[in-house]
Phi, psi and omega in degrees: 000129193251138193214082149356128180266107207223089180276135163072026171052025192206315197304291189243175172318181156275344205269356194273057220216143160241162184238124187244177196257152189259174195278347192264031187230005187273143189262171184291003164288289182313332174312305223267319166293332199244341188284311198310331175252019095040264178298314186263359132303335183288295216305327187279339181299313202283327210277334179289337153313311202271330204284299174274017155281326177287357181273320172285346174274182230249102196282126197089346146279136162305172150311085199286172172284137158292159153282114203358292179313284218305285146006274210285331167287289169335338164286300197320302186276352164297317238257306192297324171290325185254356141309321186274337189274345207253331183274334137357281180233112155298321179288140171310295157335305186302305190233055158251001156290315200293356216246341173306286186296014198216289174305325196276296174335291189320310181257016156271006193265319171325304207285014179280306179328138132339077224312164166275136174316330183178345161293335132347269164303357164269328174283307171292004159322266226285035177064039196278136154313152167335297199267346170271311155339306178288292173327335190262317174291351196247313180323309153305318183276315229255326146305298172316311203258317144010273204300311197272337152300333189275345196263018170246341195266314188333320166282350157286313162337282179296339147326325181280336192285305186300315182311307193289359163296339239240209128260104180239181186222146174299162198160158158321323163314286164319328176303268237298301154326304170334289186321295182318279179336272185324306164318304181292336187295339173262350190273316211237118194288320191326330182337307199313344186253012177272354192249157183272344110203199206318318204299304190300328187277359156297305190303333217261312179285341169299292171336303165335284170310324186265331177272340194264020158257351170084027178283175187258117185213165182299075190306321203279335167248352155307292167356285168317281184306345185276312185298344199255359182266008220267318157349294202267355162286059190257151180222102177271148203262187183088223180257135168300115199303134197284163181297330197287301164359284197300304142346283186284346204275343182276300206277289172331294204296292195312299164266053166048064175218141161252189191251188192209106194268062190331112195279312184311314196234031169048054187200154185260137168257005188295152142296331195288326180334273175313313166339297175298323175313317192255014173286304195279357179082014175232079134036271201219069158268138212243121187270014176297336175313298208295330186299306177290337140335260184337290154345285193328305199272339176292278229290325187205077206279013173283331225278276164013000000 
């Protein structure tokens, strides 16, 4: 199975890809095997999480908390790159060579992208390297329209999640969830933040993959695995935040920044402000959503 090398589900092209094994092709030896390297998947998850959040900060800044979508993709896809480097490279050494030669792809993959209408040129304003600029802007757009698409699905989603929570007997129903689940699961990376981590949404989806394949499969630990998800299945209610929103509420979280309001002409004048205006084409796009969101995500970032 070819896994977009898509850091942080965002970060590089699509066209950009290695190749790992998918979860419904492993075998119960190799499982057993993969439980043992357990530990030294973590350490590397963890070190390709710390290698590209400093590549995302702010040059002359520490290393701020990312933003939550971000965050969560970015764990999801360090844990999935350093299974395929462990299962790989038996040496340690090797393969943190191979992840050296994985990083340089990216950012030679950045720099390839399409400059941005203006967020761009607004980061490097505010002293952003080039290529960390471009990055931040496609990082911002693509999370913005990501985040404002799952948030028409989301609630279907989580319905589908919750039918399997339940005491069910296999049917047409069940397919049929199945099916939707599996679908949205290749469309929208957010997924990640509804299971508590990689492992259980691996296990869930197999389980998935095996009733829409007409395998014999555990209903009593789908089952399980739905219930232990049930914490991060919240369905938010009002209106949904537009892709330009989500964006600058991403640009905000990341440089520290607020807005800046004008008495003479009744108007907001920050640059991230204007930026956004003319990234998404609106006029009279207003950033009080995003600021208070943000506000929100400082005072109570478990909520997140």
């Amino acid at each position: 199975m070819a896994i977009p090398l898509d850091v942080a589900s965002t970060f590089a092209p699509r066209s950009v890809k290695y190749r790992t094994q998918g979860w419904h092709s492993i075998a119960s030896g190799q499982r057993g095997h993969e439980l043992n390297q357990q530990p030294e998947v973590a350490h590397l998850a963890k070190i390709i999480f710390e290698t590209f959040h400093s590549k995302l900060t702010l040059p002359g800044k520490p290393p701020s908390p990312l933003h939550p979508t971000l965050e969560a993709a970015l764990t999801r896809d360090a844990t999935i790159l350093a299974r395929y480097l462990v299962r790989r490279e038996t040496s340690e050494y090797r393969r943190l060579l191979d992840l050296a030669s994985i990083v340089d792809l990216v950012a030679g993959s950045v720099g390839k992208l399409p400059r941005s209408p203006a967020y761009e040129d607004m980061l490097v304003g505010k002293g952003c390297d080039p290529v960390l600029a471009r990055a931040l802007a496609h990082l911002a757009i693509r999370i913005g329209k990501r985040v404002n698409e799952l948030a028409g699905r989301r609630s279907d989603i989580v319905k589908a999640i919750r039918y399997f929570s339940k005491p069910m007997r296999p049917g047409k129903t069940a397919f049929k969830k199945a099916a939707y689940l599996l679908e949205a699961s290749q469309q929208f990376s957010a997924l990640e933040a509804i299971f508590p981590d990689i492992d259980l949404e691996n296990e869930f989806f197999e389980l998935l993959y095996g009733m829409v394949e007409g395998d014999h499969i555990d209903f009593n630990r789908l089952r399980e695995i739905a219930v232990a998800s049930a914490p991060n299945q919240v369905i938010r209610r009002g209106r949904k935040p537009s892709a330009a929103s989500v964006a600058h509420e991403f640009l905000l979280h990341h440089i520290q920044h607020g807005y800046t309001w004008r008495i003479d002409n009744e108007d907001f004048s920050d640059a991230v402000t204007v930026a956004t205006r003319t990234e998404f084409d609106d006029p009279d796009f207003s950033p009080r959503a995003a600021r208070r969101r943000v506000r929100a995500m400082q005072k109570a970032p478990e909520r997140f």
